[in-house]
C-alpha positions in Angstrom: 261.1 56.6 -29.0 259.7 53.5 -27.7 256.6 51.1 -28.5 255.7 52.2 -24.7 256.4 55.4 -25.1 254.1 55.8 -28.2 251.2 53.8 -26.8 251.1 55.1 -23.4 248.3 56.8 -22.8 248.6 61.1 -22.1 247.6 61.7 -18.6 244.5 63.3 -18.0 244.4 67.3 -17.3 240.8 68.7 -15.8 240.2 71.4 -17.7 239.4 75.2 -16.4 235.7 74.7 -17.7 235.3 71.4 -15.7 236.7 72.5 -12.6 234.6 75.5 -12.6 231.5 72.9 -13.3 232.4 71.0 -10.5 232.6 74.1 -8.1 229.2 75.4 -9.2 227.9 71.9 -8.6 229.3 71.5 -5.5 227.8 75.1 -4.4 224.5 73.8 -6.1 224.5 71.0 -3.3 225.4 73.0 -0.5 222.2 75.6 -1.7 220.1 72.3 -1.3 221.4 71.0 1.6 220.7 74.7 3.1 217.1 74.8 2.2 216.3 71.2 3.0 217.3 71.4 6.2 215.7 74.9 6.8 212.4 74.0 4.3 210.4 72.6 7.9 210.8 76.2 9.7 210.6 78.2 6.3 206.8 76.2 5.8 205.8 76.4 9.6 206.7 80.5 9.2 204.8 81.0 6.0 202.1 78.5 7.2 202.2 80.1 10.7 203.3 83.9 11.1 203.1 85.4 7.7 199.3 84.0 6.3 198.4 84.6 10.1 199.5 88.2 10.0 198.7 89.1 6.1 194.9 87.9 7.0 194.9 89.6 10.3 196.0 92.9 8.6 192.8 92.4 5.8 190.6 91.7 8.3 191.6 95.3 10.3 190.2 96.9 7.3 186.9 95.2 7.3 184.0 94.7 9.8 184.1 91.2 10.1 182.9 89.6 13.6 183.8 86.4 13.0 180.1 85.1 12.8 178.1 87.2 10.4 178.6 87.2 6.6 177.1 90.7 6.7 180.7 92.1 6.9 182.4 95.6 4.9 185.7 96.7 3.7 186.3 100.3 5.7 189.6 101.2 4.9 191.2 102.8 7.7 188.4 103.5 9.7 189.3 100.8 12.3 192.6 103.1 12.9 191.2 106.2 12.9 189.0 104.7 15.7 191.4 103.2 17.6 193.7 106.5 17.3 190.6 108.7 19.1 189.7 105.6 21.8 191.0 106.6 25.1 190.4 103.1 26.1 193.0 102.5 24.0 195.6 104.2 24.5 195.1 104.2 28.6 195.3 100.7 28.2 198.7 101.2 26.1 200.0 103.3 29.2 199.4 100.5 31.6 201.3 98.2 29.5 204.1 100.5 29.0 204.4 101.2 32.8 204.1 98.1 33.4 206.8 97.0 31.1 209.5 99.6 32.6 208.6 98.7 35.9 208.6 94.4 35.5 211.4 94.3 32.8 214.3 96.1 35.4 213.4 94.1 38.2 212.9 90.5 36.5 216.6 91.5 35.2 217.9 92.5 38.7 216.4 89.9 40.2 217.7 87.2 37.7 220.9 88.5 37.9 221.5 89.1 41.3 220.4 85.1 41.6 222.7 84.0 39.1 225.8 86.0 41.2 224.9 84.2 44.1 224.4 80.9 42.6 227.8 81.4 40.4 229.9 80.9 43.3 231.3 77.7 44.7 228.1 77.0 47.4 227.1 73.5 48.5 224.1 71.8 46.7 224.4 75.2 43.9 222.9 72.5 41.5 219.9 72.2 43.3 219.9 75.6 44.2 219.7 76.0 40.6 217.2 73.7 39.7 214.6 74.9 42.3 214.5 78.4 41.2 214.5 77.3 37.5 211.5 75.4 38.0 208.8 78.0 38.6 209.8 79.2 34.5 208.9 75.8 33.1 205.6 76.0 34.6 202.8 76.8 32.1 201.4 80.3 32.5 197.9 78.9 33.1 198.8 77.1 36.0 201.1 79.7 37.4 197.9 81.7 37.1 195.7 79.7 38.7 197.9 78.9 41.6 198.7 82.7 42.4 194.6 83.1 42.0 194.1 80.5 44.6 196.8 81.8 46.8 195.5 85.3 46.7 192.0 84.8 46.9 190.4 86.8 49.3 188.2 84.1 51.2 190.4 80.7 50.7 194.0 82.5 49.9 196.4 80.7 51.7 197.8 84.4 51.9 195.0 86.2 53.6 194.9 82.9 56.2 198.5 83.8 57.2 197.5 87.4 57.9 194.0 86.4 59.9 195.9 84.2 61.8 197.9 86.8 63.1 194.9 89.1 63.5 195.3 91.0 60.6 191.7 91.8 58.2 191.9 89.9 54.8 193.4 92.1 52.1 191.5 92.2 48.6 194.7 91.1 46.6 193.1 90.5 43.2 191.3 94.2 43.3 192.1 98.0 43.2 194.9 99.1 44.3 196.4 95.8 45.0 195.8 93.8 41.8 199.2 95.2 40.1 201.5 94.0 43.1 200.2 90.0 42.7 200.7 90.7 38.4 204.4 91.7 39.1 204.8 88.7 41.7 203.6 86.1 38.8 206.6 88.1 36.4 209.5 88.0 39.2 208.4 84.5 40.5 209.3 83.2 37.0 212.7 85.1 37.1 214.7 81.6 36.7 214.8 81.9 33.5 216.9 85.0 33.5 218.9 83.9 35.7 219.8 80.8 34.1 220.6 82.8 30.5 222.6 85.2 33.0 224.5 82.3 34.9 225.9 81.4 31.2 226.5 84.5 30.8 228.6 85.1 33.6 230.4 81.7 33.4 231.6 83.4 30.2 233.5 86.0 31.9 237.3 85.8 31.6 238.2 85.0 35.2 241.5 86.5 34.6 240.2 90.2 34.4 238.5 89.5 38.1 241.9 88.6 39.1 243.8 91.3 37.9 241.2 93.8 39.4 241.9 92.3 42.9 245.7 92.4 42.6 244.9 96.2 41.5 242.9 96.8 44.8 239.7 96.8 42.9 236.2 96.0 45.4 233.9 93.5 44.4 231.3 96.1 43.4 233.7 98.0 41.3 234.6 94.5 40.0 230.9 93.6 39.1 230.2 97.7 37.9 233.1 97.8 35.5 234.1 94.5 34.7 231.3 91.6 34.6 228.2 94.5 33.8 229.9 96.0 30.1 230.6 92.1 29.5 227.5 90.9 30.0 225.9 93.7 28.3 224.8 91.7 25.3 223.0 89.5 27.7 221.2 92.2 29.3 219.9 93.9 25.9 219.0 90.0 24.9 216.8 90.0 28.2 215.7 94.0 27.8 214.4 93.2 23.8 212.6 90.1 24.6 211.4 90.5 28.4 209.8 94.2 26.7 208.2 92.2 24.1 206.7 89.8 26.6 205.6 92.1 29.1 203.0 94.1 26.4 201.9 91.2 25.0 200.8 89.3 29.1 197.6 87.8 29.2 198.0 86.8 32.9 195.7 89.8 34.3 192.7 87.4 32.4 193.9 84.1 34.9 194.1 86.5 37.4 190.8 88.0 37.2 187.7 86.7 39.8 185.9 84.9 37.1 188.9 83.8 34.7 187.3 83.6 31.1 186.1 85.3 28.4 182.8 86.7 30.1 185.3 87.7 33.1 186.9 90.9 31.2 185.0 93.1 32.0 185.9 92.1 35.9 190.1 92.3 35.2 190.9 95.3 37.4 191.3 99.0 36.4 195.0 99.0 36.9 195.7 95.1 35.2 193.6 96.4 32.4 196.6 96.1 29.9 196.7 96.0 25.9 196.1 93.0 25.5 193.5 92.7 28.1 191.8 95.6 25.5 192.6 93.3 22.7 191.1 90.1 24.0 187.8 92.1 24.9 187.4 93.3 21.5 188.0 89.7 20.1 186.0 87.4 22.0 183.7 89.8 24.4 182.9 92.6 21.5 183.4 89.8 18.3 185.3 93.3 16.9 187.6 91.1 14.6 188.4 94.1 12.5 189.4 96.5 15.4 190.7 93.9 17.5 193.3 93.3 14.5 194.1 96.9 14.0 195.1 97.0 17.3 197.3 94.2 17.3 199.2 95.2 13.7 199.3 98.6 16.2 201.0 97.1 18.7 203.3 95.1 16.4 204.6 98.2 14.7 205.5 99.9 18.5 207.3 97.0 19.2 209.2 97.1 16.1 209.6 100.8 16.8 210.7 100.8 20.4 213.4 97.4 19.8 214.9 99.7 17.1 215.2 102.3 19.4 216.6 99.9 22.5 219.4 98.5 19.6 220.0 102.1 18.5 221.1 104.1 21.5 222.3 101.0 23.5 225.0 100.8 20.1 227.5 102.1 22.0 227.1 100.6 25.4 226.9 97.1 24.7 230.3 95.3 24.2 230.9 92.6 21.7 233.8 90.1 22.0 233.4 89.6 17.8 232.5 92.5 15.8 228.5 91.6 15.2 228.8 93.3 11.7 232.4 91.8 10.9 232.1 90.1 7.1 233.4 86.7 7.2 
């Protein structure tokens, strides 16, 4: 054996115990990485949504106004009102009706625009961008602008129809109040269509081929081909357009005096949920049976989206397995 040989230093072997150190480390990052990255929306939802909500359902067992310290804990008392208030629940079945009646037509209207405006048209981008706009607008303005069109004495809608000799129609009241609140819903339909123009731009083009060569017509085409692909789409809209349609406070912007003192004028037929909520809040200063209501109306939506995800199961088609393990 040589000097080299016996001098040479043994080369270095990592160990099973330090390679397994290193991995955990190495995971140990990664777990940091994760939650500093997610830490500003984990704060804003504690800060925002869960104190919010835990202090909304204390204060739906109490009395509290909002003003007065002169407030008591009642238990369920603001439930078991709520549960025997007609007011209640007829305001309930507007919102309901009025949420299977604006929710299938935004849809179909959003995705009957996004057909048209998916194929090869001139100007389709400004097409596009001109009946996208009207969903950017803030509600408050939307509101005000379809007051001031529908007013009854200076609507720019009730001038069109004097000027062909027709009498000025009270759009904002009874029976015509819920016409101008689904306008305000299906005028903002851009939105859909833009989620369904993805949608649709997502659609193998192949499978529209091969169902011409077969002889297929384009409405066979759309019913059997582009409609079960796009199905996850349409429960996306379905879940949240439901969700936005109870909780509408438009009826309020809509309504001849258009604040808090102007409730009680919101027509008979625009007199949704929340319309019933918001009176209880800041007309009634019923903090504790306003906030019952609302934890009521969170636990029906919670209800009827499990529901909507449970029987559409089987009629909504997946490219990926949404409950494959990775």
């Amino acid at each position: 054996m040589t000097v080299d040989q016996m001098t040479a230093t043994p080369a270095r072997t990592e160990t099973p115990p330090a390679r397994e150190k290193r991995g955990t480390t190495m995971v140990a990052r990664r777990h940091r990485a994760f939650y500093m990255f997610t830490s500003p929306w984990i704060i804003g939802f504690v800060l925002l949504t869960v104190i919010p909500m835990g202090y909304a359902l204390w204060l739906s067992f109490t009395t509290f106004d909002g003003i007065s310290p002169h407030w008591r804990f009642i238990g369920l008392g603001n439930y078991r009102e709520l549960m025997g208030d007609p007011v209640t629940w007829d305001a309930l079945g507007r919102s309901g009706l009025f949420a299977v009646t604006s929710v299938p037509l935004s849809i179909a209207a959003g995705l009957g625009l996004a057909v048209l405006l998916n194929r090869p048209v001139k100007a389709r981008g400004l097409f596009r961008t001109l009946i996208y706009l009207p969903a950017v607008v803030p509600p408050v303005g939307a509101g005000l602008a379809f007051k001031a069109l529908f007013d009854q004495n200076s609507g720019a809608t009730n001038g069109v129809l004097t000027f062909f000799g027709i009498d000025a129609v009270g759009w904002l009241a009874d029976p015509y109040a819920r016409y101008v609140l689904l306008m305000t819903v299906l005028w903002a339909a851009g939105n859909i269509m833009i989620i369904s123009l993805a949608g649709l731009q997502d659609v193998p083009r192949e499978l529209h081929e091969a169902a011409k060569l077969d002889g297929a017509s384009a409405w066979r085409t759309f019913r059997s081909i582009t409609v079960p692909l796009l199905s996850p789409v349409l429960l996306f809209q379905t879940v949240t357009g439901m969700i936005a349609s109870v909780q509408t406070i438009m009826p309020l912007l809509l309504a001849p005096l258009g604040d808090t003192s102007g409730i009680t004028t919101v027509p008979q037929s625009n007199y949704l949920y929340m319309m019933h909520v918001f009176a209880q809040y800041f007309a009634l200063g019923r903090y504790g049976y306003a906030s019952a209501l609302l934890w009521v109306l969170f636990v029906i939506i919670l209800a009827v989206t499990g529901l909507l995800f449970r029987f559409t199961s089987g009629a909504v088609f997946y490219n990926v397995d949404p409950e494959a393990k990775k």
